[in-house]
N, C-alpha and C positions, 0 to 999 in steps of 0.2 A: 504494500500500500504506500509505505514513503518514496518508494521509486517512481511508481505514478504521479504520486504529486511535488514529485523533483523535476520529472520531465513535466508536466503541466504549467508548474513554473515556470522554469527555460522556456518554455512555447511566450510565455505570457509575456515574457524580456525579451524576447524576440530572438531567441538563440535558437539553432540548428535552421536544418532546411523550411521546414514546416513551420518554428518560428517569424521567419525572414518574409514566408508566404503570405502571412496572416496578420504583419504587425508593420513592417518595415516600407513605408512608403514609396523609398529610390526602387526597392528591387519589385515593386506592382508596378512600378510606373514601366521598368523598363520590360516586364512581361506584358505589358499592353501595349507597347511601341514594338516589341516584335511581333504578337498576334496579329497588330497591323498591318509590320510590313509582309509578313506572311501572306494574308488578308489579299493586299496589296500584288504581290506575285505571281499568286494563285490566278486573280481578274486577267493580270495581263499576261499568264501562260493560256489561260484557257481563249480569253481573246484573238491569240496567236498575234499577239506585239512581239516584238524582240527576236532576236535571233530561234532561240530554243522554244521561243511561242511558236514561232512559222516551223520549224520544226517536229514537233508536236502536231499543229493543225493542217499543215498543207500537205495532201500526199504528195503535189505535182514536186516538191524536193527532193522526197523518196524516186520518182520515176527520176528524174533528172541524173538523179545519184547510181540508180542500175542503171542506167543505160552508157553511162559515160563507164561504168563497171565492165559491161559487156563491149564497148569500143576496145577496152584495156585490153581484157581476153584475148578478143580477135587479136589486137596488135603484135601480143607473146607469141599467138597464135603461128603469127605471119613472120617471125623474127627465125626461127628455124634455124639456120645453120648460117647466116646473114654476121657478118661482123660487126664492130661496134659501131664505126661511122652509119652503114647501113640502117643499122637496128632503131639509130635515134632519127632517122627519116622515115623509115617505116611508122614507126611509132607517133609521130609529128602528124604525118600523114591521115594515118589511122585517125587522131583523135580531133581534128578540124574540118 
């Protein structure tokens, strides 16, 4: 029973985690300026802002992305037995 109301105490001073949660004004304020910015993140990934937003929302990135994949293929494809001079014209070729 005095351990409980050791730690109840501590809570009530604002000691430990749970203290700090429940008492301590700087560290709410700064759990609500993250939920925010979280908040905040979340709108412009699912909006498809920002790099990783359009990434996320647009497939046409994803197509863009296999197909300049599948030009790469082909180009190895075509490199064969082609020396290096060769290989980086093949390659050039291939991918414009």
């Amino acid at each position: 029973m005095n351990d409980t109301k050791g730690i109840v105490a501590d809570v009530k001073t604002g000691k430990g985690a749970l203290g700090l949660l429940l008492y301590d004004e700087g560290t709410a304020n700064s759990i609500k300026v993250t939920a925010n910015n979280l908040r905040e993140l979340s709108e412009k990934l699912n909006g498809g802002q920002g790099t990783l937003g359009k990434l996320i929302s647009d497939d046409s990135i994803y197509r863009d992305v296999q197909g300049l994949m599948k030009k790469a293929d082909r180009a190895i494809d075509g490199l064969g037995d082609s020396g290096p001079i060769t290989a980086v014209g093949v390659v050039a070729n291939s991918l414009f």
